[in-house]
Structure formats: structure tokens, C-alpha cells
C-alpha positions as CSV (number, residue, x, y, z in Angstrom):
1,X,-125.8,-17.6,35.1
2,X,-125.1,-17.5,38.8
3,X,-126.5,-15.7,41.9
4,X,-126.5,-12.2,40.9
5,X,-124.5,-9.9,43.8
6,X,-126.7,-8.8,46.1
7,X,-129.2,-11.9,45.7
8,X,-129.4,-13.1,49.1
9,X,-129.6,-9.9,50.9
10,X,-132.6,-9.1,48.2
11,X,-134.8,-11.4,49.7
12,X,-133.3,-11.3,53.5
13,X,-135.9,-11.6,56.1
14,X,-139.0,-13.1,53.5
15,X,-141.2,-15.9,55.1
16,X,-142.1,-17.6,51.2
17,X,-139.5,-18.7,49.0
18,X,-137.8,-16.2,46.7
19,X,-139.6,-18.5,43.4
20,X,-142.9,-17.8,45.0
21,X,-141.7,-13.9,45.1
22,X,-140.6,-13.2,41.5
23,X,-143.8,-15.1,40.5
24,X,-146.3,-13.1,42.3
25,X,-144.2,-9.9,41.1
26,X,-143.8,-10.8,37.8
27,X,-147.3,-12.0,37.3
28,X,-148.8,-8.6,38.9
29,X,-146.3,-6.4,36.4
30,X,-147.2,-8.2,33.5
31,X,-150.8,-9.4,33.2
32,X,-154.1,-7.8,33.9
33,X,-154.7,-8.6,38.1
34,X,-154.6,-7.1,41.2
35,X,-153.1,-8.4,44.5
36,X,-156.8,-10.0,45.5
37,X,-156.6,-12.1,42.4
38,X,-152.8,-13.2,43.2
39,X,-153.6,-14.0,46.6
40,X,-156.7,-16.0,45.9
41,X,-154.4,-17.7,43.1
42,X,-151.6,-18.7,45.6
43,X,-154.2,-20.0,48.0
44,X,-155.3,-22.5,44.9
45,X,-151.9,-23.4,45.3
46,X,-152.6,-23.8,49.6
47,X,-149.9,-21.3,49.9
48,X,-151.8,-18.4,52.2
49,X,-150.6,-14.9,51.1
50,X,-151.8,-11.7,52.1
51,X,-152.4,-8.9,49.0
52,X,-150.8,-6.3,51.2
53,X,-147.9,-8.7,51.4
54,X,-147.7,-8.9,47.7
55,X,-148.1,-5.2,47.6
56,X,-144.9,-5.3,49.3
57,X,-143.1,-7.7,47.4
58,X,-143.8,-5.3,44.3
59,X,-142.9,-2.1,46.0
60,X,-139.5,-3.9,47.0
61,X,-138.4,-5.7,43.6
62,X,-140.1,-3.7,41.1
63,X,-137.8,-1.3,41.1
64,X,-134.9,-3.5,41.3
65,X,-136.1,-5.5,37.9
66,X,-135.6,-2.3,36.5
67,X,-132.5,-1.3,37.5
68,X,-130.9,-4.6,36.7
69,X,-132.9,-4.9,33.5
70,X,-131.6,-1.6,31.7
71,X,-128.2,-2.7,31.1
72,X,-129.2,-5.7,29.2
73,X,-131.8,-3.9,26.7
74,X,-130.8,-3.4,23.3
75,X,-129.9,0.2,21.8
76,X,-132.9,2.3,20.8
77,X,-132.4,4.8,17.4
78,X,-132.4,8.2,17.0
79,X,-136.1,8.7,16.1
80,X,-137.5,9.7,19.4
81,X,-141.3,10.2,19.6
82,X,-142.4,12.3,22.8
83,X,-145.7,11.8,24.8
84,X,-147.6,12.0,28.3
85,X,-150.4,10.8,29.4
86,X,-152.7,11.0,32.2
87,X,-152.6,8.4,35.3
88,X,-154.7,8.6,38.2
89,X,-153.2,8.6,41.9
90,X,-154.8,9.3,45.4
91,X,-157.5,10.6,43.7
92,X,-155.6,13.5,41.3
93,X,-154.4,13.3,37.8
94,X,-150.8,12.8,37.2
95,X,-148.8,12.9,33.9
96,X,-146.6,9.8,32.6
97,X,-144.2,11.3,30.4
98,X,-143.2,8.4,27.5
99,X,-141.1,8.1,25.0
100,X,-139.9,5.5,22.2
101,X,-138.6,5.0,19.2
102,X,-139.4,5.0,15.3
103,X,-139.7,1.1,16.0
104,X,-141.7,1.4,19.4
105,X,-139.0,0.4,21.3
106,X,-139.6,1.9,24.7
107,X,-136.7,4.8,25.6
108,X,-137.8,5.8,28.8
109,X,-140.5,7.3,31.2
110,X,-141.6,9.5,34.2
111,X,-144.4,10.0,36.8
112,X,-144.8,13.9,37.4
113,X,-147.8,15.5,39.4
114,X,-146.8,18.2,36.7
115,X,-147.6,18.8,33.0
116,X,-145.2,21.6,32.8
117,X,-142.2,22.9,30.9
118,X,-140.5,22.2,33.8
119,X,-141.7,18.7,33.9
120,X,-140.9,18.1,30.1
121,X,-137.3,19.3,31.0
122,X,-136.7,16.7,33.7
123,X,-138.0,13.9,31.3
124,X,-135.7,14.5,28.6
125,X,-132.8,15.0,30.8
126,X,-133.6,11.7,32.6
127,X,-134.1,10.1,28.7
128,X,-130.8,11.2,27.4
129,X,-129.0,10.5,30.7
130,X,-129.9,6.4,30.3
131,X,-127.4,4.0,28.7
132,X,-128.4,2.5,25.6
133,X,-129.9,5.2,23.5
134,X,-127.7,7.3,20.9
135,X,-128.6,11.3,20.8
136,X,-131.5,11.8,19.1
137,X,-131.7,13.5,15.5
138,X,-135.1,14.2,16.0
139,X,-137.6,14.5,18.4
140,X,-141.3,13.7,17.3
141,X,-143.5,15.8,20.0
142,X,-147.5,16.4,20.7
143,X,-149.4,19.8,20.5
144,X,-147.7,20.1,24.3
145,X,-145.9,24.0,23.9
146,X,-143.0,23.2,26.4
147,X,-141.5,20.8,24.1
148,X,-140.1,23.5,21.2
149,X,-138.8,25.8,24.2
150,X,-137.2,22.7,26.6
151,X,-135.4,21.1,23.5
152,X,-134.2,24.5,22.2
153,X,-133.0,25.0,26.3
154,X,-130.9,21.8,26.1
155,X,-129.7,22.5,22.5
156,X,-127.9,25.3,24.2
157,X,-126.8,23.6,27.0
158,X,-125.1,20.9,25.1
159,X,-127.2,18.4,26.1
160,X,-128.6,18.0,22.6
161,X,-127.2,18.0,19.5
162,X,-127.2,21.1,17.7
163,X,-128.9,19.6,14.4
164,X,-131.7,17.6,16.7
165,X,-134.9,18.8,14.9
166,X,-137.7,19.1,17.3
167,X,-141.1,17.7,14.9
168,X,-144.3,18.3,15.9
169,X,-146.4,15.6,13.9
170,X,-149.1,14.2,15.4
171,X,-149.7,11.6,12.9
172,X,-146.0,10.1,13.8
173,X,-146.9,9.8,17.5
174,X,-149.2,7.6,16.8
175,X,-147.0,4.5,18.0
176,X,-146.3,6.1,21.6
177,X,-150.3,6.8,21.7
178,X,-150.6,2.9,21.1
179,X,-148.0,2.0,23.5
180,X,-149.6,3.7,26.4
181,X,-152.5,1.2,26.2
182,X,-150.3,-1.6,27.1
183,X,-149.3,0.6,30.3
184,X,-152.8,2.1,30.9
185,X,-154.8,-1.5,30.6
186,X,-152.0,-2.9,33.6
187,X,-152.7,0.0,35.6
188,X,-156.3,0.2,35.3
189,X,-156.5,-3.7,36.6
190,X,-154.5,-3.0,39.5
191,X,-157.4,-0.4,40.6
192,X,-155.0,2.1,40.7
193,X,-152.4,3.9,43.4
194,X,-152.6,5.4,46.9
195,X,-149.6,7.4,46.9
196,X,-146.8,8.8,44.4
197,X,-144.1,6.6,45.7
198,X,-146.3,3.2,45.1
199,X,-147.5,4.4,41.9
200,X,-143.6,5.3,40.5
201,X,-141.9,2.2,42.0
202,X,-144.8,-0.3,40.4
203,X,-144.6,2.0,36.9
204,X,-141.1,1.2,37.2
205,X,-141.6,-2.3,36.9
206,X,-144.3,-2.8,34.2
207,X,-142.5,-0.4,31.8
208,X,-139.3,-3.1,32.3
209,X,-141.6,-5.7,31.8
210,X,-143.5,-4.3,28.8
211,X,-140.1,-3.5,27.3
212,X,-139.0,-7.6,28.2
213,X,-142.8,-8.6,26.0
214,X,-141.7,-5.9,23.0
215,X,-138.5,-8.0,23.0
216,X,-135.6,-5.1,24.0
217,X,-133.7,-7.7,25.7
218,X,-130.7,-7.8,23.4
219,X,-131.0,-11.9,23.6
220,X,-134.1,-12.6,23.7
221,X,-136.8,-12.3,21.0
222,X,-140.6,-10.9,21.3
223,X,-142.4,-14.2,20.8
224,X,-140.0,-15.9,23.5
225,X,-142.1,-16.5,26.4
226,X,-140.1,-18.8,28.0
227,X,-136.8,-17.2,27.9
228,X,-138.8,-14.2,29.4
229,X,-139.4,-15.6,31.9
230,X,-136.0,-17.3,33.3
231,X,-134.9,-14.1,32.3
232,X,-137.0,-12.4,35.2
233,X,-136.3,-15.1,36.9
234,X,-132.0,-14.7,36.6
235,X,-132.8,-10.8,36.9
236,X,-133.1,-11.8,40.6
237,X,-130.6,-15.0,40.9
238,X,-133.3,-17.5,40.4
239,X,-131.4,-19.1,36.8
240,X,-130.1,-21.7,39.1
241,X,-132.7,-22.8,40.2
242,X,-135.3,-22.1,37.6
């Protein structure tokens, strides 16, 4: 694979090299550590990084691993199981709306100060919008009430299918209750978020990631650490030189 368009002006104006970039990012959005432990790790490595830097780096390219990553994840079914659950940012609760598949293949996701119909409304809008994922048949949801009346809302709008059966099962959303940990445990280590903005552009790029571990790249399997990796890594026009 060659340099992605776009590649060079990515990392315009950056005083490390762009290898030393998508591994601090991509170690921060997968594993359990904050910036403090990346820069004290680069410093093993007599490389002197500051963690706001860092900080930066993830605010910059997280987003753009995402964006890059989606078209290159595998189709999802038409089992859809609905969720939120709670984050903490500059000190308030705020509601990470999930959703995967009967498999636990992640669908898609969003950051709202909001648990409101409203809310519930711009998440499934945003989920059926994304490439990759046929219309649901059914809809698995929580004890949440805005769920019956949004998917009956875009049922008449034509944004769902007419036969898509809204089930609320508790038992069945059992696998997006487990997937949150995944997201939860990488937010709790990173000692959580000052503002919206950081928290959504960082959530964007540990969901990507989690999705890379579950193995939703169409090529690459779940136990496949190394192609994982120079996948990240050709994400951002590193394959050449990785």
C-alpha cells in the first residue's frame, strides 16, 4: 500500500517522526494508559515528549483513524442491539449511545450530554446513515422509553423499514452491556475528559480501535496482532515504511 492522499499534510509541522506519532496514538487508544505513562515510556526510549503533546497527537489523528478506518470494516447484520451508557466529562454525566450486532460487532456510537428521545433519535439516524450496515429487521433496546416512540418516528419517515420490530429484551442486550467494558476500562485509565470536544474525538478513536481488536476489518482476523498493527500503521501512510 502506498502513502495514503493526504499523508504528508497529516503530519505537516510535527517535530517527532510520524512512526513515533501513530505509536503513541495507537498505544493510548488501545491499552490501559494515560499520556503520563506514554511520555515516561518514550523517555525510556531518550525520546523527551510532553503528555499534553501527546494529548494533541490524539485529539488530531484519532478522529482521522476513524474516518479512514470505516470504509474498510466488514458489514454488520440486521440484529441490532441498542444501548447507552454513562461517561463522565468536566465533571457531569454524559451518555454514550452504542450499538452492535447479534455477533458484537460494533455498529456505531455517540457522545450526548442528553439521555433524551431526542438524543436516541440522532443516534439511530447517525447508525443507519454509516456505510456497511444493511437496515435492521430488528432493533433489540433497554427499558430506555424513547426507543418504541423514535423507531416508530423513523418507520414513518422511511428511514426504517416498515417490518423493523423494535424488541425490548433485556436478556439479549447482554452483549452491548459487555462491550461497554472494553470502552469504559480505556476511559477510566485515561483519568477521564475536560471538555466534550476531547472526550468525542478520543471516543472516536478507541471505538475504531476496539472494532480493529474484535476483528471488523474485512482482512484481518481477531487474533492478528501484527497485521493490526501495520494496519494502523497504513491507515496513516506508514505501510512503507513499517
Amino acid at each position: 500500500m502506498g502513502e495514503l492522499k493526504g499523508t504528508k499534510e497529516l503530519f505537516a509541522g510535527r517535530h517527532f517522526d510520524r512512526e513515533i506519532i501513530v505509536l503513541c496514538v495507537r498505544w493510548y487508544l488501545r491499552y490501559g494508559l494515560s499520556f503520563r505513562n506514554l511520555e515516561e515510556m518514550m523517555a525510556e526510549r531518550n525520546l523527551h515528549v510532553d503528555h499534553v503533546t501527546i494529548w494533541r497527537w490524539v485529539q488530531r489523528y484519532a478522529p482521522e483513524l476513524n474516518r479512514r478506518c470505516r470504509p474498510e470494516l466488514r458489514p454488520t447484520n440486521a440484529s441490532w442491539r441498542v444501548d447507552e451508557t454513562y461517561l463522565r466529562v468536566a465533571g457531569k454525566w454524559t451518555y454514550l449511545y452504542r450499538a452492535v450486532d447479534s455477533t458484537g460487532a460494533t455498529i456505531d456510537f455517540l457522545l450526548s450530554a442528553r439521555r433524551d428521545a431526542a438524543a436516541a433519535k440522532r443516534f439511530l439516524q447517525k447508525a443507519l446513515r454509516a456505510p456497511g450496515h444493511p437496515r435492521p429487521r430488528v432493533i433489540n433496546v433497554d427499558g430506555n422509553p424513547s426507543y418504541p416512540k423514535v423507531i416508530s418516528e423513523l418507520k414513518k419517515a422511511g428511514e426504517l423499514g416498515r417490518r423493523c420490530r423494535c424488541r425490548p429484551v433485556r436478556y439479549l442486550n447482554n452483549i452491548v452491556e459487555q462491550d461497554h467494558r472494553a470502552i469504559k476500562r480505556r476511559v477510566r485509565a485515561s483519568q477521564g475528559f475536560r471538555s466534550f470536544r476531547s472526550a468525542r474525538r478520543t471516543i472516536q478513536g478507541i471505538e475504531i480501535m476496539n472494532m480493529i481488536r474484535k476483528g471488523q476489518v474485512r482482512w484481518l482476523s481477531k487474533g492478528d496482532i501484527a497485521g493490526q498493527v501495520a494496519f494502523v500503521a497504513g491507515l496513516l501512510g506508514l505501510a512503507a515504511a513499517a
